[in-house]
Residue, then its C-alpha position, 0 to 999 in steps of 0.5 A: x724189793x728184798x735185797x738178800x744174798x742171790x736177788x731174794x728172800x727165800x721166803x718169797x718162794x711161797x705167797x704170803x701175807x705179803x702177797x709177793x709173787x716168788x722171784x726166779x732166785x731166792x736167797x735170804x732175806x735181810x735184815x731179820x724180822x718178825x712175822x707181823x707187827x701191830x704199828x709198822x715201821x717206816x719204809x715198809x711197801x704198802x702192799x706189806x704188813x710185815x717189817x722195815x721192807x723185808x717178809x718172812x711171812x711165807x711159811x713163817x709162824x704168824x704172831x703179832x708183837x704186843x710192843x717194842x721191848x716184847x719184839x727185842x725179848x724175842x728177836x733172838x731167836x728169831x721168831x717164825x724163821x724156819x728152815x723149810x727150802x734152806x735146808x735142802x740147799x747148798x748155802x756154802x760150798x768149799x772146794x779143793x781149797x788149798x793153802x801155803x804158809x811159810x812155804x808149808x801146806x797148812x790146809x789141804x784140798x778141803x771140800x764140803x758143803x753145808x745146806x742151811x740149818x747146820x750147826x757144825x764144828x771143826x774139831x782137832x788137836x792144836x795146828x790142825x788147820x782149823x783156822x786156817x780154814x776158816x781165816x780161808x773161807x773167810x777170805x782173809x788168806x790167800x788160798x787156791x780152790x773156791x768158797x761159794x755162797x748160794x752159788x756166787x764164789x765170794x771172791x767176786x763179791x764187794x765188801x759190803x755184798x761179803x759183809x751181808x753174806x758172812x761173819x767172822x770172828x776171829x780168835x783174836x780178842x783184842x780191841x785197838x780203841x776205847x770205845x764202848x760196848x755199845x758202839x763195838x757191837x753196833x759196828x756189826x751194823x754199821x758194816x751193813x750200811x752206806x757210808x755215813x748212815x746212820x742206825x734206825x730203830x730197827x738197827x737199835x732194837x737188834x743191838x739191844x737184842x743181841x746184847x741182852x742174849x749175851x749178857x753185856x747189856x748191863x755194861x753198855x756203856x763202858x768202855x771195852x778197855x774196862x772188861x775182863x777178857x770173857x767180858x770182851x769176848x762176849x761183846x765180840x760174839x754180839x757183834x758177829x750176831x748183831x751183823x745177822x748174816x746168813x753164814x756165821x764163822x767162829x774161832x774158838x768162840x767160847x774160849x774164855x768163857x765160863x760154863x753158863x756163858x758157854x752154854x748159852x753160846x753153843x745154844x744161839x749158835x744151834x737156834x741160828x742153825x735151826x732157823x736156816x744159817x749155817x754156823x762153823x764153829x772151831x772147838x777144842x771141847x770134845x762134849x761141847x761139840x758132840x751135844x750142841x753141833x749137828x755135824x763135825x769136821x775132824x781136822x789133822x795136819x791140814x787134812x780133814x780126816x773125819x766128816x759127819x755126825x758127832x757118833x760117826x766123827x768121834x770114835x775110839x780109834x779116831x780119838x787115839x788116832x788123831x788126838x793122841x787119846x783114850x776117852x770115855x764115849x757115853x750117852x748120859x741123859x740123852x747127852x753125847x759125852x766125850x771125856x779123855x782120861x789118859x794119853x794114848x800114843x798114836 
């Protein structure tokens, strides 16, 4: 039985090579998996010839996986999954969220919903509110209003429910232990299990996967005390992946990090999307934003001042308005570019 957010795969809503009848309610399916696999993997139901318990084969492009190291090459991004019925359902719904710090408003009547497959960036100058939303969302502050996952308000959620629900990664950078690379981003596993389970071969082949898609598999074994901060952050940013939930929230995940390795972030976070999730993303580079997320959220003051596409969010008027900027808006090469040139008194 699929064991995803809401009681089902939302897959299952289709037949399959699973030959599943669809569920009342479909969710997500978890843990991911390929659409076919030569060997099976142990705990598979007999009536499946899918992966480890849990089918993605309704509507999912069928491929047969020549081998172990051909499955961790493509598990990400991940083979099959497309957005079909996600993209037509509200995954995650904010509502008239409120909250107080110091005595002070930092965020104010927030609302939005997003459907599977968004890509979408909070955007605004420092102090806006963006994390404060997200640590809000997040459930890590206290808040008025009310966040709902595919329709179940997270607050009634037990941690290890909210664990397979959602991951946060939070602007902080700092790690408390010395342990190594390794066994940091296997904790995104780790969250998912009992107490005391240990990780299978499919838990190992995600890890590995997530590691090689952000470059730290070639110091696995090193302590995280050792890294450079970018180094540190990209662990971090496995660890999130490596959790596989079907909301990803991330603060400022590419600060830090050089351009390569900011590319290949905003790139996994836009395939995720395109696979079904939702990914919030607070940003500070205004091009980056525009050319890799689907949606923007323009906060200023604790207010969201602007919601839509990244043409709609980012105009001159907004730019001076909220950022206190002039700036270049362009299209070069097909690419949305925004690019300040000089202050501009609001």
């Amino acid at each position: 039985m699929c064991r995803g957010v809401n009681g089902g795969c939302r897959l299952h809503r289709f037949r399959g090579a699973c030959g599943a009848a669809p569920p009342a309610s479909a969710g997500w399916c978890a843990p991911l998996a390929p659409a076919r696999r030569e060997r099976p993997w142990r705990g598979r139901p007999a009536a499946c010839s899918g992966y480890s318990g849990a089918c993605r084969h309704a509507g999912a492009r069928t491929e047969t996986w020549r081998s172990d190291s051909h499955y961790r090459r493509a598990i990400l991004p991940l083979a099959g999954v497309q957005i079909s019925e996600a993209a037509r359902m509200t995954l995650l719904s904010v509502k008239n969220l409120d909250v107080i710090l110091g005595g002070k408003r930092a965020l104010a009547d927030a609302s939005f919903e997003t459907k599977g497959g968004e890509f979408i960036g909070l955007v605004g100058p420092n102090g806006a509110g963006k994390t404060t939303l997200l640590r809000a969302i997040a459930g890590l502050v206290a808040s008025s209003g009310q966040v709902s996952l595919a329709g179940r308000d997270l607050r009634h959620m037990g941690a290890a429910e909210k664990a397979r629900s959602l991951a946060y990664l939070p602007q902080e950078r700092d790690v408390a232990w010395p342990v190594s690379v390794h066994m940091l981003v296997s904790l995104g596993r780790s969250a998912l299990k009992p107490v005391f389970a240990g990780l299978d071969r499919q838990d190992e082949a995600i890890i590995e996967a997530v590691m090689d898609r952000m470059d730290v598999s070639r110091f696995g074994e090193r302590s995280v005390m050792e890294l450079s901060g970018g180094e540190r952050a990209r662990v971090l940013i496995a660890r999130v992946l490596a959790q596989d939930t079907p909301v990803i929230l991330a603060d400022e995940p590419v600060a830090g990090l050089d351009p390569a390795h900011q590319l290949t972030l905003m790139e996994t976070f836009a395939e995720l999307a395109r696979e079904g999730r939702t990914v919030i993303a607070s940003l500070h580079e205004l091009s980056l934003a525009a050319q890799h997320c689907s949606r923007l959220i323009l906060l200023d003051h604790g207010c969201m001042a602007a919601d839509g596409t990244p043409a709609e969010v980012f105009t001159p008027q907004r730019l001076r308005d909220v950022y206190g900027i002039r700036a270049r808006i362009m299209m070069v090469d097909g690419e949305f570019i925004v690019h300040p040139t000089a202050l501009q008194p609001r």
